[in-house]
N, C-alpha and C positions, 0 to 999 in steps of 0.2 A: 504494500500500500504506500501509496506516495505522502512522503509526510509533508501538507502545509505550514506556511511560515507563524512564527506565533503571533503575529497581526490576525491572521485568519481562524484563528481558535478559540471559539467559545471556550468558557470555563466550564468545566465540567461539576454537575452537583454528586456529591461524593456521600453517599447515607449509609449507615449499616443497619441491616434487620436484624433484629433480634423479640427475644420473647420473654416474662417473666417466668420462665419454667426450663425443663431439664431438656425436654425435647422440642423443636421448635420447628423445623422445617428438614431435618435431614433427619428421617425414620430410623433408629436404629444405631445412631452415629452416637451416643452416649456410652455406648460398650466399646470405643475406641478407648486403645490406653493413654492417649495423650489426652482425651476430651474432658474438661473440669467444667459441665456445663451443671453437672449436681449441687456445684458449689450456688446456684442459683440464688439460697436462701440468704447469702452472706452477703452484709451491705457492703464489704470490701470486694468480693467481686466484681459489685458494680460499679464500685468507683473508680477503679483500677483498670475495665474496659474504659469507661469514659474518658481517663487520662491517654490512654495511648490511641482512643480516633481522635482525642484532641491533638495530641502532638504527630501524628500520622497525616493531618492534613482537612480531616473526616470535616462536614459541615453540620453534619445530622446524624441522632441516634436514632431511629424510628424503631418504637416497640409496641410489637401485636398484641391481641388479648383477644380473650373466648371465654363464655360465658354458660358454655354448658359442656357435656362427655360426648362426643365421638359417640353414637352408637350405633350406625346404619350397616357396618356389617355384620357379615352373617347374624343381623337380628340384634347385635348384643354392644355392650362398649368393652367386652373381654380383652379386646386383642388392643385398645386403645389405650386402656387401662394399665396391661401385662408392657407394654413395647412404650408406653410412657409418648403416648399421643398428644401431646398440648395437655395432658394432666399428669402427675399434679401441677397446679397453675396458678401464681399470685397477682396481685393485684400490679399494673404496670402504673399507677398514679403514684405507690408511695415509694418508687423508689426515686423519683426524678430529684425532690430537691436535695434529696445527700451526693447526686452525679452533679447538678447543680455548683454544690456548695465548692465542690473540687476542679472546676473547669473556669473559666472566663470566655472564652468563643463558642463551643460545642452547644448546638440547639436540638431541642428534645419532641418529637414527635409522639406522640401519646394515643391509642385506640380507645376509646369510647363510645360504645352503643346508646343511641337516645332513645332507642325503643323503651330502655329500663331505666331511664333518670327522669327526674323531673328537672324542667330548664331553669326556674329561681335558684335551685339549689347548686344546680351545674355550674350554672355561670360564674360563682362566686367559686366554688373548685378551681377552674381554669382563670379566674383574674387572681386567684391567687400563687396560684401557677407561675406566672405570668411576674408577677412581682416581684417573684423572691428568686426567679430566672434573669430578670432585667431582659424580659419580653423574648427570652430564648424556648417558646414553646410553641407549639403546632399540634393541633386536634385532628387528629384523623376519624373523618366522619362515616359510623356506619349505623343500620339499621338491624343487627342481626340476624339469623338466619334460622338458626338449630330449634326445632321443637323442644330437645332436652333443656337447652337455657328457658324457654317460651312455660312451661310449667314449673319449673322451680322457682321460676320469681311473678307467678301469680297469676300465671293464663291458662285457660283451657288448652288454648291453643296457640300456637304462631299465628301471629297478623298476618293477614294475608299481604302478599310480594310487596303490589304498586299500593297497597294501602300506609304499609311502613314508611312508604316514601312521603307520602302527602301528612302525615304527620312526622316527619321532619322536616318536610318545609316550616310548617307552624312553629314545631321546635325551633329551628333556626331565627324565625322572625320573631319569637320573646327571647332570644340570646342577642339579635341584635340590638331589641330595643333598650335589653338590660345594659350592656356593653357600649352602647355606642350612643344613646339619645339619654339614657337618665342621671347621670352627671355629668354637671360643663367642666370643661377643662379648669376652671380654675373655682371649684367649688371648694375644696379644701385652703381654707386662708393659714390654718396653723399660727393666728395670733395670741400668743399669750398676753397681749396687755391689755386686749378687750375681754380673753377669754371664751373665745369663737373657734371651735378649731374649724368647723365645717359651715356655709352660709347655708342655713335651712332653702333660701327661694333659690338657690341654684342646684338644688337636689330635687327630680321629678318624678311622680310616678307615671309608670306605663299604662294603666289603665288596659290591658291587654284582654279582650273576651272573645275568645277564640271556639272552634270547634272542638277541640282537643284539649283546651289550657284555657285556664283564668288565674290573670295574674296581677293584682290592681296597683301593686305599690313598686316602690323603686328596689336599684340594684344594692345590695349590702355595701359593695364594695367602691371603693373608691377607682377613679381610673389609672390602669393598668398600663405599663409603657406600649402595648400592641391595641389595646381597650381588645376589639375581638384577635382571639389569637391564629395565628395563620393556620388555613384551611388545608389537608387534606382531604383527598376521596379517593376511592378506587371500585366505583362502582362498573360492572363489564352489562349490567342486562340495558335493554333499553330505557326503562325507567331511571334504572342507577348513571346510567350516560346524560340524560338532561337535567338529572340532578345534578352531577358536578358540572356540567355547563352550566347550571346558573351559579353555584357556590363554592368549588375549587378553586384554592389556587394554585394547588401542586395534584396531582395525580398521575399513582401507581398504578404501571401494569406489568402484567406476565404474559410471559411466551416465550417459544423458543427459536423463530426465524424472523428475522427483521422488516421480510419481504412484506411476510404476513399483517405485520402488527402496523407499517407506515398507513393503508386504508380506516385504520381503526385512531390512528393518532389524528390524520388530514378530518377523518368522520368528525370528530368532538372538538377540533380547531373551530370546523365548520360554526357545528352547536353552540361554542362561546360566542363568536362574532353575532350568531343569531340574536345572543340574549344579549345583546348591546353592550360586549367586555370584548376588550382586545385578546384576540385570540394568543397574541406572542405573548401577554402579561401570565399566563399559566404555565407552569412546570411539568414536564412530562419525565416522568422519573422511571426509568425499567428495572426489573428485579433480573437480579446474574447471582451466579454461584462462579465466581472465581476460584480455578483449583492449580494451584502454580508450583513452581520450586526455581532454582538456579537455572535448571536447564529443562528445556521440554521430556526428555528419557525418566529427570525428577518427578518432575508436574506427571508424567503419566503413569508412575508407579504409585502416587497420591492415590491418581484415581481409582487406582485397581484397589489400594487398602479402603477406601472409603465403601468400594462397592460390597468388596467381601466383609463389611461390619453392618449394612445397608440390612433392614429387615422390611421386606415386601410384605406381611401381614400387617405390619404397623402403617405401612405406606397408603395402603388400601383401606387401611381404616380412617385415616384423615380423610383420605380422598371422599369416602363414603360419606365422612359427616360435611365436605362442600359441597357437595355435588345431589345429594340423595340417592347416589346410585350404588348398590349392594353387587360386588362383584366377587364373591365371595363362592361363587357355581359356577362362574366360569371360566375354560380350562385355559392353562396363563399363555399359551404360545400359538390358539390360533386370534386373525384379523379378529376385530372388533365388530365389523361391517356386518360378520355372518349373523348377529347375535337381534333377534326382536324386541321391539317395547317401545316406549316411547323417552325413556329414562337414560337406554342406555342410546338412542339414536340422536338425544339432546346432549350428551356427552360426549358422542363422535362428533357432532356439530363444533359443538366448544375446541374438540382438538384439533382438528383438521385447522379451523384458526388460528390456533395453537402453530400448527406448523402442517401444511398442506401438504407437505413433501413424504411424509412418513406412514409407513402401515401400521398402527399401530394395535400392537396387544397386548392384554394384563401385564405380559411380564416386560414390556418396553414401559410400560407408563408406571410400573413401579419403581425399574430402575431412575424413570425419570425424578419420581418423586422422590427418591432419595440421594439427589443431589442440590437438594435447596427448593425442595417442595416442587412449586410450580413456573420454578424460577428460568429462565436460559439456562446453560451450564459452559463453561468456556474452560478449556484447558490448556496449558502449554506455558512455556518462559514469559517473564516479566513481558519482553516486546511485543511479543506474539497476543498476551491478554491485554494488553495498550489497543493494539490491532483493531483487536474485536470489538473493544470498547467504540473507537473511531468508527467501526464499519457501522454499528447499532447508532450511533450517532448521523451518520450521514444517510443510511438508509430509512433508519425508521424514526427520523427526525424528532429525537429524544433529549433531553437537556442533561439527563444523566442519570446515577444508578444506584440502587435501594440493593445493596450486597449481602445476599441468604448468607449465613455462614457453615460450616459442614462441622468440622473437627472445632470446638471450641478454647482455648480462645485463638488456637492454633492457625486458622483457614484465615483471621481476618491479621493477624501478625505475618504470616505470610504476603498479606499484600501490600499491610505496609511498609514494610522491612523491602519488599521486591518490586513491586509495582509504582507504587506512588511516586518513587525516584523518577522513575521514564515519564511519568503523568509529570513530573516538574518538571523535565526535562523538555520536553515537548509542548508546554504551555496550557494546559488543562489545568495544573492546581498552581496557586501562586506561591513561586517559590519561598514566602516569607509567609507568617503566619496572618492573616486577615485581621484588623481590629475587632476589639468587641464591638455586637450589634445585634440588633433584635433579629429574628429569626425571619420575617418580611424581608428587611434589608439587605440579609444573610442573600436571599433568593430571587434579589435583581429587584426589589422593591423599595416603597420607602414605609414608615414606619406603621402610617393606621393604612386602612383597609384603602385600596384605589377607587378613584372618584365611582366610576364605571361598575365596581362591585355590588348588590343586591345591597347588601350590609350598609353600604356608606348613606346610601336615602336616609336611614332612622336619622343621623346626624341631624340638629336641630338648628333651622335657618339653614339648610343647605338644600339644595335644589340639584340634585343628581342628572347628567348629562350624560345619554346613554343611548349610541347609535349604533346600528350595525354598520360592521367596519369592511371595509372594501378586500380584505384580508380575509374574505369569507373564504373566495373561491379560488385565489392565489394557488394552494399547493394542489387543489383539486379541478383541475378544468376539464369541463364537458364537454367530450367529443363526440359521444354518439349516443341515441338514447332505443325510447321505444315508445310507438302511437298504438292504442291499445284501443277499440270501438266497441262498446257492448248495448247491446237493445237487449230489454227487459219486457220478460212476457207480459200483457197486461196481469195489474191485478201484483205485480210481483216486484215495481219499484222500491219501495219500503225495506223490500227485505235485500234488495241487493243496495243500496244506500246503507246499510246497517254493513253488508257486508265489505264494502269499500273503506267503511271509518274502523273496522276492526281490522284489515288487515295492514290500516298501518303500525301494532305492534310488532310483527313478521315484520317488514321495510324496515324498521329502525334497526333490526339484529343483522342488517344485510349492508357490511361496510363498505360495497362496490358497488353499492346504487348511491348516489351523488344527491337526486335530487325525485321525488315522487309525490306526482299529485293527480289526485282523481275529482274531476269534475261531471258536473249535470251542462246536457246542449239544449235536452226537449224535452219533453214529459216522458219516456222510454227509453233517451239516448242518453249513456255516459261514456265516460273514456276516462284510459288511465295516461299520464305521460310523464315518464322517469328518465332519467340521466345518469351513463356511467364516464370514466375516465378511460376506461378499456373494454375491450374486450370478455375481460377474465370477469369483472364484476356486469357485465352483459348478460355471459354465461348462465354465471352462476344463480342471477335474478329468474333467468326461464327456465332453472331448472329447481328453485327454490320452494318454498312452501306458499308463498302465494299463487304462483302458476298452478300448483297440483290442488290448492284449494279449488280456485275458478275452473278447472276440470272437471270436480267433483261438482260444483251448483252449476256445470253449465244449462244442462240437460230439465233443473227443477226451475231456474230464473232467467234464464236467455231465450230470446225466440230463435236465435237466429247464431251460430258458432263466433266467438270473438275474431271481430277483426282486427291481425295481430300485424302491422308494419316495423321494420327497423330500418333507423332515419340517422343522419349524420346533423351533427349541432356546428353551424356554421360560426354562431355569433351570441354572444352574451353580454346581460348586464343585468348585474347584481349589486344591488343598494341595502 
């Protein structure tokens, strides 16, 4: 690879993943004799990682969490349990301020589920965070997933998917108002000779009555050097994608081919500019599993120790409890493809994304998973993983990398001991250590929320400017599309209008359609007309789940077979 001048080099954002527990992302790698990942429970552990991503270069710690057991294989959380599947597992809030108290640069990302907080209470957690960080904290926002968490903390059931979602938008907008509109900046006067420490008329309440929350009074806290702390997401479904298009401002993904994942990074570029946020102001941060040594012959003897301590029931049991799919009956070494349901053929969906190029079966996607979960995996000398870094960079226009670790604390000392060197050498970390700064700053920001972010609106006497940015369709231009003519039996409009607006959940999961809209001409006449960049997402839209829907209604709601043309896109404009 041709190495550019360091004029030409973005800075690379540098994270390490990790998890409050024994086992975190590499199945099985805890019966390594080198791995001291059991030492979990000791706050010198942690503080001790912290010191060396801080003097190694690192920008961010980001630490996962889970909230309930693994138990969708074979039926049970035996094998989650026995292989130490993300259990046992502590709480990742209380170790931050003692990483905190030992670091001056290093900023801490944090996983928190809102489905089980309430946001008065939360808010005041992360401004307090937030304080005693001097604004080195970043909320990673999810909704959970696991029925096991869903009944242990007070539900019958799991919320249903996109329901989780729309109550966290609520969530979000009583954390804004708490954060960002209910104290002025200069509410705290701190005069002792009036004996004021805080002006009562410049502390407000929200008066917030929502669907979900009522919440009438102000924030506890005073303001926080970041007020809302910098946003994560790593939402993959289509709901979870226009969530962090409106509320991200870093977001994590996984995969393992670069080719694959640039459609899905260009798709949610797209989505920001939509919701009226510059699409470049967001962080595209990819997960890797760097496995390295002196020399590539090193790096690939790593690999083989790592594989042969790798436990494939463990692997499959994480897997089972992301996914819901129990593979636990089927045999490990034939395709996936042969296999029925609709469980495991939204699974094959997910990986072929993952990486198109591959057949994959049980026993490839275990190994997969036991090299930094669902992460890429990259092998070979310091150069070689610099390489790769730049290739994932330049292909799948990424800002940089959320590092699985395998061997603890082994796999991330390895990189910085080997790697980071050539990363300064080469102009990706700076060779001197970056001042302290809040955790925005850290990420090409400035300190509160950007004008253009959801969040900033609550800001009081502020008037939020907020347009879609010409940067919509920059990395994605439309060359050819498809004109789709449908006539509707009498009598049978209704139900194919219903069936038009439902299938744009399918189009949104489909990152090589650009652009899809279905319109009314007459009282019987509709039409579909979408846009790809290629070919490949052409393809793969008529051979997709919507085409095989409209198959199946054609014969109950069509009078007449869909008139289906493919058309060249001459010219555009998008505002």
């Amino acid at each position: 690879m041709q190495t550019p001048t360091n004029e030409q080099k973005p800075r690379m954002i540098l994270s390490a993943f990790d998890m409050n527990t024994a086992g975190h992302q590499a199945p099985g790698l805890w019966t390594h004799p080198g791995d001291q990942s059991h030492r979990y429970k000791d706050l010198d552990y942690w503080t001790d990682l912290a010191q060396r991503l801080e003097r190694g270069g690192f920008d961010c710690l980001f630490l996962a969490d889970v909230l309930g057991a693994y138990d969708v294989y074979n039926g049970s959380r035996d094998a989650a349990v026995s292989g130490a599947a993300q259990i046992p597992v502590n709480d990742p809030l209380l170790i931050i301020s003692a990483m905190a108290a030992v670091t001056e640069r290093l900023c801490f990302g944090v996983t928190v589920s809102l489905t089980y907080e309430l946001p008065y209470a939360f808010a005041r957690k992360m401004s307090t965070l937030d304080h005693i960080t001097q604004g080195r904290i970043a909320w990673n926002v999810v909704t959970s997933y696991q029925q096991s968490a869903a009944v242990n903390l007070g539900l019958d059931r799991q919320i249903p998917h996109d329901e989780r979602y729309e109550i966290g938008e609520e969530f979000l907008e009583v954390c804004y108002k708490l954060w960002e509109s209910s104290w002025e900046d200069d509410a705290v006067v701190h005069d002792r000779s009036s004996g004021i420490y805080t002006d009562p008329a410049k502390v407000h309440d929200i008066n917030h009555a929502g669907k979900y929350y009522t919440v009438p009074g102000p924030h506890l806290s005073e303001p926080s050097p970041q007020r809302t702390p910098y946003l994560f997401q790593a939402g993959a479904s289509a709901r979870g994608r226009l969530f962090a298009a409106r509320h991200a401002e870093a977001v994590f993904l996984t995969g393992t081919n670069p080719h694959d994942m640039r459609p899905i990074v260009d798709l949610l570029r797209m989505q920001i500019a939509e919701q009226g946020r510059d699409p470049r102001s967001v962080k595209f941060v990819m997960m890797l599993a760097p496995i390295t040594g002196p020399t590539e012959q090193a790096a690939k003897a790593k690999l083989a120790e790592i594989l042969a301590h790798g436990n494939h029931d463990t692997a499959l049991a994480l897997y089972g409890g992301w996914t819901g799919v129990d593979l636990s009956k089927t045999p490990r070494d034939l395709p996936l493809q042969k296999f029925e349901g609709d469980s495991v053929r939204a699974m094959l969906d997910m990986l072929t994304r993952v990486d198109s190029e591959l057949v994959w079966t049980t026993e490839r996607l275990a190994d997969w998973l036991c090299l930094g979960g669902m992460s890429a995996a990259t092998v070979g000398g310091p150069e070689a993983i610099v390489d790769e870094m730049e290739r994932w960079m330049e292909i799948a226009d990424v800002d940089g990398f959320n590092l699985a670790r395998t061997v603890a604390p082994g796999s991330m000392d390895d990189f910085i001991e080997l790697v980071v060197p050539v990363l300064r050498r080469r102009g990706h970390v700076p060779p001197d250590p970056l001042p302290a700064m809040t955790m925005r700053e850290r990420f090409g920001g400035k300190r509160r929320l950007p004008d253009d972010h959801p969040g900033a609106s609550y800001r009081p006497g502020v008037t939020t400017v907020r347009t879609v940015s010409p940067v919509t369709f920059e990395a994605r231009p439309r060359k050819i599309g498809l004109l789709v003519t449908l006539t509707a039996k009498p009598g049978k409009q209704d139900e194919l209008i219903a069936w038009l607006r439902d299938s744009l959940d399918d189009v949104m999961n489909e990152p090589g359609t650009i652009t899809w809209y279905a319109y009314r001409i007459d009282e019987t006449t509709f039409g579909i007309f979408d846009t790809f960049c290629d070919e490949i997402g052409r393809h793969a839209h008529i051979n997709g789940k919507v085409t095989e829907s409209l198959g199946e209604l054609t014969a109950s709601l069509l009078s007449r077979p869909p008139e289906v043309r493919q058309i060249d896109v001459l010219a555009v404009k998008s505002s």
